[in-house]
C-alpha positions as a Markdown table, in Angstrom:
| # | Residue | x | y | z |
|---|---|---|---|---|
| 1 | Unk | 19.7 | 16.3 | 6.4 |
| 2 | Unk | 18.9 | 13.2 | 4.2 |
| 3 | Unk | 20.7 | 12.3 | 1.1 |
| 4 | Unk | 18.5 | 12.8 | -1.2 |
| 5 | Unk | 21.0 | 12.7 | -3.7 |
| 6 | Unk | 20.8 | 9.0 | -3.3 |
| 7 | Unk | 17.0 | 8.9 | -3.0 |
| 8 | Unk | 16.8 | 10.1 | -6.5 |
| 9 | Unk | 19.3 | 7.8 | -7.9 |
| 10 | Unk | 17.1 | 4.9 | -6.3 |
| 11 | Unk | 14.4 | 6.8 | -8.0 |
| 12 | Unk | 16.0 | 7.7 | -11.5 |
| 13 | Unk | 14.7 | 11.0 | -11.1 |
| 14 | Unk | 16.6 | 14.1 | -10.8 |
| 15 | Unk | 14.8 | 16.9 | -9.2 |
| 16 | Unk | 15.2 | 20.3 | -10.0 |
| 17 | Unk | 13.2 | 21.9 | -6.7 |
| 18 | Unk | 15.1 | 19.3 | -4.2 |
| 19 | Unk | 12.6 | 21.2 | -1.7 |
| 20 | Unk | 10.0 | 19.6 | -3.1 |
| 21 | Unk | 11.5 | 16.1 | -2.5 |
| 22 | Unk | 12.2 | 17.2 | 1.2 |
| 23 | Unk | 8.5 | 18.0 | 1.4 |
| 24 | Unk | 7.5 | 14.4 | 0.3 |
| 25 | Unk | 9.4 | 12.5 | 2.8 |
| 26 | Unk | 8.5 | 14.9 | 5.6 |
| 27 | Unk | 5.8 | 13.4 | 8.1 |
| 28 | Unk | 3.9 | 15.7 | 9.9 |
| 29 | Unk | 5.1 | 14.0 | 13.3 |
| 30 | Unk | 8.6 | 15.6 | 12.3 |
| 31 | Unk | 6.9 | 19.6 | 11.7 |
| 32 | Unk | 4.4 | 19.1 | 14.4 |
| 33 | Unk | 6.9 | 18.4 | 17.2 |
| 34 | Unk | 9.4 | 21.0 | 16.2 |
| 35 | Unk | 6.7 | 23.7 | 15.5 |
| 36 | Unk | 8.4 | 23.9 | 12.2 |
| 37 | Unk | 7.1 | 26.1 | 9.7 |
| 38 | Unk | 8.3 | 23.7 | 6.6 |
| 39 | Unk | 5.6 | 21.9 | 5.2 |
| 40 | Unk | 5.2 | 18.2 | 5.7 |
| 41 | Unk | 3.8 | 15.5 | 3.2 |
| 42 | Unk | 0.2 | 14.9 | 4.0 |
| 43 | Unk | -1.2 | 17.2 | 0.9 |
| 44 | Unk | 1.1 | 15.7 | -1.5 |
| 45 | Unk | -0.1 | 12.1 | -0.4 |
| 46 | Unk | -3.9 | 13.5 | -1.2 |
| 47 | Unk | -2.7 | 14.2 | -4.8 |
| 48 | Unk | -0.9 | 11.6 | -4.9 |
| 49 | Unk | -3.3 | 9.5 | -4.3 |
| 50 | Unk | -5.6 | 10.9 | -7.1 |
| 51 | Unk | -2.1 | 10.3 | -9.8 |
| 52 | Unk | -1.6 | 6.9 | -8.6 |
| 53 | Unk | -5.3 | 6.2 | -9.5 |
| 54 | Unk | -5.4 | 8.0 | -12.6 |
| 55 | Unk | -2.1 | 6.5 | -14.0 |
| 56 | Unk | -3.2 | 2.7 | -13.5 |
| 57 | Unk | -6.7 | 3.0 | -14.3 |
| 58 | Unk | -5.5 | 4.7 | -17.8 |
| 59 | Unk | -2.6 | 2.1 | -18.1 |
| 60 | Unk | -5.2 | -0.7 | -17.9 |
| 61 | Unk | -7.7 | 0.4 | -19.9 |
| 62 | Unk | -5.5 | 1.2 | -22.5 |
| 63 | Unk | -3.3 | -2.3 | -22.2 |
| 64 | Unk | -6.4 | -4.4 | -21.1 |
| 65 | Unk | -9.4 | -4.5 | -23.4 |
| 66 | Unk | -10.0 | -8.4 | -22.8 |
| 67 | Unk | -10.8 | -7.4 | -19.3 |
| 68 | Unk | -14.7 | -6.8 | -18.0 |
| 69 | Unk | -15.0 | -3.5 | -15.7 |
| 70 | Unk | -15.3 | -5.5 | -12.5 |
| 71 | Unk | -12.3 | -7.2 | -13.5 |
| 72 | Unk | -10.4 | -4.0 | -14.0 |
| 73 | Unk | -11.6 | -2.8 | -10.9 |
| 74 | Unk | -10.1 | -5.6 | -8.8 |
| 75 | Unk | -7.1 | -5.4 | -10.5 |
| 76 | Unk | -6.9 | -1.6 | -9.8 |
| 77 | Unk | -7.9 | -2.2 | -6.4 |
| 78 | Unk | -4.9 | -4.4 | -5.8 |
| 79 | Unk | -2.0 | -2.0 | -7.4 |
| 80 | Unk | -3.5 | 0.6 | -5.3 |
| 81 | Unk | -4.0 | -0.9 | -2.2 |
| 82 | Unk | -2.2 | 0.4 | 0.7 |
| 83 | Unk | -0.2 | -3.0 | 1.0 |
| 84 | Unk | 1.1 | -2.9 | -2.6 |
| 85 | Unk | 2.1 | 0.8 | -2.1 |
| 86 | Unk | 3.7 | -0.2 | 1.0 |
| 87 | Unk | 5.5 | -3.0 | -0.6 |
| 88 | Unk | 6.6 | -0.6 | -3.7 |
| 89 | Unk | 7.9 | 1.9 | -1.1 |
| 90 | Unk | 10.0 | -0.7 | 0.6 |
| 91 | Unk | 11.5 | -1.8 | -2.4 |
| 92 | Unk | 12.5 | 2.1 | -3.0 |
| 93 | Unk | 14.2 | 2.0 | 0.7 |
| 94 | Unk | 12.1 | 5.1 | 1.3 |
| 95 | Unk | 11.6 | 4.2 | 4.9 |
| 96 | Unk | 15.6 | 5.0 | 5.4 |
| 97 | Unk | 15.1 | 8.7 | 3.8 |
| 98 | Unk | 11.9 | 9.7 | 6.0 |
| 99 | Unk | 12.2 | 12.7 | 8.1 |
| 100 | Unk | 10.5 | 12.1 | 11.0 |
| 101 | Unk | 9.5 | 13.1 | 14.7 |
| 102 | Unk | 10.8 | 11.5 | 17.9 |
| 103 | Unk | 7.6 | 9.9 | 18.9 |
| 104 | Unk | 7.3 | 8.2 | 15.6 |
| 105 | Unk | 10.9 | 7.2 | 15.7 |
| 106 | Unk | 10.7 | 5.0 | 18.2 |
| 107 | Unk | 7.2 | 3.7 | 17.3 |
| 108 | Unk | 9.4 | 2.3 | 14.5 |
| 109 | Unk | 7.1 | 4.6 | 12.0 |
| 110 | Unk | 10.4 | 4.1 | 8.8 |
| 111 | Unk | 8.3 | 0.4 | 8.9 |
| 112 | Unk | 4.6 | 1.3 | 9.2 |
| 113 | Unk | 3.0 | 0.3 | 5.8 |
| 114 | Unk | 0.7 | 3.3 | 6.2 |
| 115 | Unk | 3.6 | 5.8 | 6.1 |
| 116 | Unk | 5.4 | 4.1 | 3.7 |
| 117 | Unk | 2.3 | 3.9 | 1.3 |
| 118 | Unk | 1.7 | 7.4 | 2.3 |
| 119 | Unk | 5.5 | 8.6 | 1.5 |
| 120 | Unk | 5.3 | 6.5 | -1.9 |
| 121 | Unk | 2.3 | 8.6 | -2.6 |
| 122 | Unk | 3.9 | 11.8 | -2.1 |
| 123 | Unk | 6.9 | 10.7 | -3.9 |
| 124 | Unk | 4.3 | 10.5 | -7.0 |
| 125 | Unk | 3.1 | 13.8 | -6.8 |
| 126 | Unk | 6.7 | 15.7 | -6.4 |
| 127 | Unk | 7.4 | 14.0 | -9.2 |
| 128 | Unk | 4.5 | 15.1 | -11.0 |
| 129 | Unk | 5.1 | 18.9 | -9.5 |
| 130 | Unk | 8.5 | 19.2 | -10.4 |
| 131 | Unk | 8.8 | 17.5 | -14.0 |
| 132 | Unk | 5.3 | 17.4 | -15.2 |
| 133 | Unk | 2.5 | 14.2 | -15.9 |
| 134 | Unk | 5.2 | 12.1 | -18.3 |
| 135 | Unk | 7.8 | 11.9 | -15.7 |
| 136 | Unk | 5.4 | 10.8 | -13.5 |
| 137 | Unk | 3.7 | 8.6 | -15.9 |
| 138 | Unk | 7.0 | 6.9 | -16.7 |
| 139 | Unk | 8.2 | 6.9 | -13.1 |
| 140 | Unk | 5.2 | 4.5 | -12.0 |
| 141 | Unk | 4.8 | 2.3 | -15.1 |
| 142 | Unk | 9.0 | 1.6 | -14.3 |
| 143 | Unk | 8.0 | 0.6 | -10.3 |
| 144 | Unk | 4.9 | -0.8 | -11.4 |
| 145 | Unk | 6.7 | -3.0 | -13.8 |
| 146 | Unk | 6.5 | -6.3 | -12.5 |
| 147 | Unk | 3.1 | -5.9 | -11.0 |
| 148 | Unk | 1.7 | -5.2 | -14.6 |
| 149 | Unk | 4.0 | -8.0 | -15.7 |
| 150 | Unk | 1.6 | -10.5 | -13.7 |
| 151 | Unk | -1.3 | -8.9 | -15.0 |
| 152 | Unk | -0.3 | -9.6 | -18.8 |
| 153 | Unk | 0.5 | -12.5 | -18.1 |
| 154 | Unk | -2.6 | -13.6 | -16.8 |
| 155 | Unk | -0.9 | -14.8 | -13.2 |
| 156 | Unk | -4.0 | -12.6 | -11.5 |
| 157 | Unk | -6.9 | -13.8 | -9.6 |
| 158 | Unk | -9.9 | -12.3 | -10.1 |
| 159 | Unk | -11.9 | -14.3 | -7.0 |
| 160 | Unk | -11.4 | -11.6 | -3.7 |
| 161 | Unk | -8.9 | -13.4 | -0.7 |
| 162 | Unk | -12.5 | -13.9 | 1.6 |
| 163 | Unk | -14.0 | -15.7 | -1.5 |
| 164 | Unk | -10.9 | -17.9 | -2.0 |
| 165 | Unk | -10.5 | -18.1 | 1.8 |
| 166 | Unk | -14.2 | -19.3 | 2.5 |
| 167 | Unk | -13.7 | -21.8 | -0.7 |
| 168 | Unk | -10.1 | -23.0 | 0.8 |
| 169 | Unk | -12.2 | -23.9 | 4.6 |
| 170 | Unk | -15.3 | -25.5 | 3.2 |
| 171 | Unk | -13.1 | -27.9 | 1.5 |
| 172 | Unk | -11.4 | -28.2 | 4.9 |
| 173 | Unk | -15.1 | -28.7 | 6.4 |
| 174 | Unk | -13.8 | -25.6 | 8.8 |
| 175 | Unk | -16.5 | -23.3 | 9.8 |
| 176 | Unk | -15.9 | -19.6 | 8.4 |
| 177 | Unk | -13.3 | -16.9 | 9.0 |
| 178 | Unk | -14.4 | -14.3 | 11.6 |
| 179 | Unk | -13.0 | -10.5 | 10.9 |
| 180 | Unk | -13.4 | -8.3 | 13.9 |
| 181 | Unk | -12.0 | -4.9 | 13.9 |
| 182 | Unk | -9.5 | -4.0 | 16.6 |
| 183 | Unk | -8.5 | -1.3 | 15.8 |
| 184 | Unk | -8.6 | 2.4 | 14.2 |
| 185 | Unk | -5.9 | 4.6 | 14.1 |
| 186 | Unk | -5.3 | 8.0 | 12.1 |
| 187 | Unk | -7.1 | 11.1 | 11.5 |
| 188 | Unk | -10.8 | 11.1 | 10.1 |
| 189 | Unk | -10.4 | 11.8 | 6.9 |
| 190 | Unk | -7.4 | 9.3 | 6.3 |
| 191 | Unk | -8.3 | 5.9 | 9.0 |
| 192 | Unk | -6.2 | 3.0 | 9.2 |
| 193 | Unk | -8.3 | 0.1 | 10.0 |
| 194 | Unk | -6.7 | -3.1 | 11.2 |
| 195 | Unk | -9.2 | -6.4 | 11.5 |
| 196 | Unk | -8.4 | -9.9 | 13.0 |
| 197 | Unk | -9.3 | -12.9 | 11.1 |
| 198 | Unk | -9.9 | -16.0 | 13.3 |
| 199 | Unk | -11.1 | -19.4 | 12.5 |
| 200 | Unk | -13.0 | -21.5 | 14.7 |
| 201 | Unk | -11.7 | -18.8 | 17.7 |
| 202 | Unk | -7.9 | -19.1 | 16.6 |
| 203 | Unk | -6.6 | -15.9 | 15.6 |
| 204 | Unk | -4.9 | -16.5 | 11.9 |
| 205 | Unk | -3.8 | -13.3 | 10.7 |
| 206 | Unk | -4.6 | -9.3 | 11.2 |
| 207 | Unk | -5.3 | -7.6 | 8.5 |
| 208 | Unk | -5.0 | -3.1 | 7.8 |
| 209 | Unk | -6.2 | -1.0 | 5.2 |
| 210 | Unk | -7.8 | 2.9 | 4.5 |
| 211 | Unk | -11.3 | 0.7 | 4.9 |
| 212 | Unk | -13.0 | -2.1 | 6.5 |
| 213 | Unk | -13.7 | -3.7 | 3.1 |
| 214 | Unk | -10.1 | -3.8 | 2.3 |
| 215 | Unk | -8.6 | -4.6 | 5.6 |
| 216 | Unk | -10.1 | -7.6 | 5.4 |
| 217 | Unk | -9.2 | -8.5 | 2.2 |
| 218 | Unk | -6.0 | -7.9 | 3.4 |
| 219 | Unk | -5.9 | -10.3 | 6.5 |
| 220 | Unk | -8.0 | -13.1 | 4.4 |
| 221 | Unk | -5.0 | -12.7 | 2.0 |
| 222 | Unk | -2.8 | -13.3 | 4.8 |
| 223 | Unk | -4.2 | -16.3 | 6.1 |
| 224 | Unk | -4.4 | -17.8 | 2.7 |
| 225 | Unk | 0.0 | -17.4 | 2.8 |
| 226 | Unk | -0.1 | -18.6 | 6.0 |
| 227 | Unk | -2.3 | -22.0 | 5.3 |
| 228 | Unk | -0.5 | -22.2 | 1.8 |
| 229 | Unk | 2.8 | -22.2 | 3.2 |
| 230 | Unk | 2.4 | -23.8 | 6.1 |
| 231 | Unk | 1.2 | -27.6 | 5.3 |
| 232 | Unk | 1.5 | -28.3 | 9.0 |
| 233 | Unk | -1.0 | -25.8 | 10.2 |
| 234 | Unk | -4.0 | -27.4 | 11.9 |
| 235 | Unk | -6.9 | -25.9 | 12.5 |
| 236 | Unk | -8.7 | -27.4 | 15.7 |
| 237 | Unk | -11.9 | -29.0 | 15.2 |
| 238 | Unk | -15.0 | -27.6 | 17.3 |
């Protein structure tokens, strides 16, 4: 059994129906290869999902007003990526309180963004179904702090990673980034894509998200860390 008693001090939320917490950091991999009958997380991630949506969209509406609609949609698109979730449930050490089966285990699933993401989601909602839309209103807007920080402070860019990408190797005089998707993993209805970025046939960065669109966002993000932080890093001329 977890200790969940420490998962909700990390969280500063006490539950009252600890069962529901157990639910939320239950994977299916765990239920499915112990044909248990206790229910796993993936329904709570599905209105999660929906919450984590609703609460930023309303937060930055409300907050925002000097900002256009496409502007609040790339800003909402970035707080809810997977990556940011991912990153938000790292920070919460959720990856050490996931129950999981043996298969994912060793697959080294307590570090896969997508499960992580997908736990932080399902932490939302048993939030929300044990204490009510406040608690989870003021749960997120605490772990969303310094995110929204950056917003208000006007540290956000509103160009997409390809855009800034393509801009960064023109300059360079490097031809463009190539994304090819290499792979797909998850069921139908919830797809993990994961798309390589090369440049002039070196392979740069790699890229995952719940679409095409965003996994390459993702790995044009990437490269844009890797060429910022690495002055060294030649690209070879054709």
């Amino acid at each position: 059994m977890q200790n969940l008693h420490r998962l909700e001090s990390i969280l500063g939320y006490s539950f009252r129906q600890p069962e529901i917490l157990q639910q939320a950091v239950t994977h299916s991999s765990a239920t499915n290869e112990s044909f248990s009958a206790s229910l796993d997380n993936e329904q709570m991630e599905f209105l999660g999902d929906s919450l984590v949506g609703f609460f930023i969209s309303d937060f930055l509406f409300r907050e925002h007003t000097r900002l256009n609609e496409g502007e609040l949609s790339k800003v909402r698109a970035h707080l809810v990526s997977a990556t940011n979730l991912s990153k938000l449930g790292r920070q919460l050490e959720l990856g050490d309180f996931l129950v999981l089966g043996k298969g994912e285990e060793k697959s080294g699933g307590r570090t896969k963004q997508a499960l992580l993401a997908d736990a932080f989601e399902a932490i939302v909602a048993a939030i929300y179904l044990d204490g009510g839309i406040e608690a989870a209103r003021g749960f997120l807007l605490r772990v969303f702090k310094s995110d929204l920080d950056i917003v208000a402070g006007g540290g956000f860019q509103f160009k997409d990673y390809k855009s800034q990408l393509q801009e960064r190797l023109q300059a360079s005089r490097c031809p463009p980034a190539e994304y090819c998707l290499v792979k797909e993993t998850g069921p139908e209805h919830r797809k993990t894509f994961s798309i390589e970025l090369k440049v002039n046939g070196q392979r740069i960065a790699e890229g995952h998200g719940n679409s095409k669109k965003r996994a390459e966002q993702e790995a044009a993000r990437l490269a844009l860390e890797i060429l910022t932080a690495t002055a060294s890093y030649a690209i070879d001329a054709p």
